[in-house]
C-alpha positions in Angstrom: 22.7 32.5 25.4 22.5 29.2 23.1 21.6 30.0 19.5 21.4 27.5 16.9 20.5 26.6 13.2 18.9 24.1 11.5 18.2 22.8 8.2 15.6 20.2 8.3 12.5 19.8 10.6 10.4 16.9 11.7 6.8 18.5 11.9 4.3 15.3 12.8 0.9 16.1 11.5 -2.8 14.0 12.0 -5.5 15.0 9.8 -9.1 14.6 10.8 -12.1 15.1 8.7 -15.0 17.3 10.2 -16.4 14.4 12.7 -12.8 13.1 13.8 -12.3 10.5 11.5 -8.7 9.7 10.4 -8.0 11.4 6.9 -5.5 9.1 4.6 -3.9 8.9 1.8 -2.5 12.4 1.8 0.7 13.2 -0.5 3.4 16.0 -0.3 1.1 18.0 -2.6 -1.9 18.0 0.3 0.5 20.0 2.5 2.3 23.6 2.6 4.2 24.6 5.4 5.5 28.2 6.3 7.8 29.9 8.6 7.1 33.7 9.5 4.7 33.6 6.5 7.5 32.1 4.1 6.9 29.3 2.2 9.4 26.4 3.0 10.0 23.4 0.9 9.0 19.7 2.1 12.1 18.2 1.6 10.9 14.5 2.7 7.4 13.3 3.2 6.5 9.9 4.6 3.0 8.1 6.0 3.4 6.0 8.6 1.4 3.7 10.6 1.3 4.6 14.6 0.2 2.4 17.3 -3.0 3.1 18.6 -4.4 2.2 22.2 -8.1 0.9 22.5 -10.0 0.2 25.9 -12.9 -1.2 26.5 -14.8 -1.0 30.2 -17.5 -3.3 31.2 -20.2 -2.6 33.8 -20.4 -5.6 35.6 -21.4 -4.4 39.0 -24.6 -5.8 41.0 -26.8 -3.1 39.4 -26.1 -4.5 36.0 -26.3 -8.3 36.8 -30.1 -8.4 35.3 -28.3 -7.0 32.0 -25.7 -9.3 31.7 -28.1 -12.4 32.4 -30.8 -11.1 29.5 -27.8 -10.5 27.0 -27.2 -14.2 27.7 -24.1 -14.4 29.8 -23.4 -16.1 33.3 -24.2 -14.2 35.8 
């Protein structure tokens, strides 16, 4: 059996509004956090940037080649 204590946890959190945008500029006050139905104190609180990964996919099979000549590109 392994048992062991802690004093201070890193709980990551993302806030979204109602259609999935990004929610910022949230301080310490925004937030409560409880264990068990205890209240716990946030002892730090920090925002930080994170990297984000964007794609982008482009249809340029032969079905499509009558698109991307109209939209003015080579063919």
């Amino acid at each position: 059996m392994l048992r062991t204590e802690t004093e201070l946890t890193l709980v990551s959190v993302s806030v979204t509004d109602p259609s999935g945008s990004s929610v910022t500029g949230l301080e310490r006050d925004n937030f409560r956090i409880f264990e068990n139905g205890t209240a716990q104190q946030i002892v730090r609180f920090a925002s930080e940037d994170v990297p984000v990964s964007i794609g982008a996919i482009f249809d340029v099979s032969e079905s499509m080649s009558d698109k991307i000549y109209e939209s003015g590109l080579p063919p």
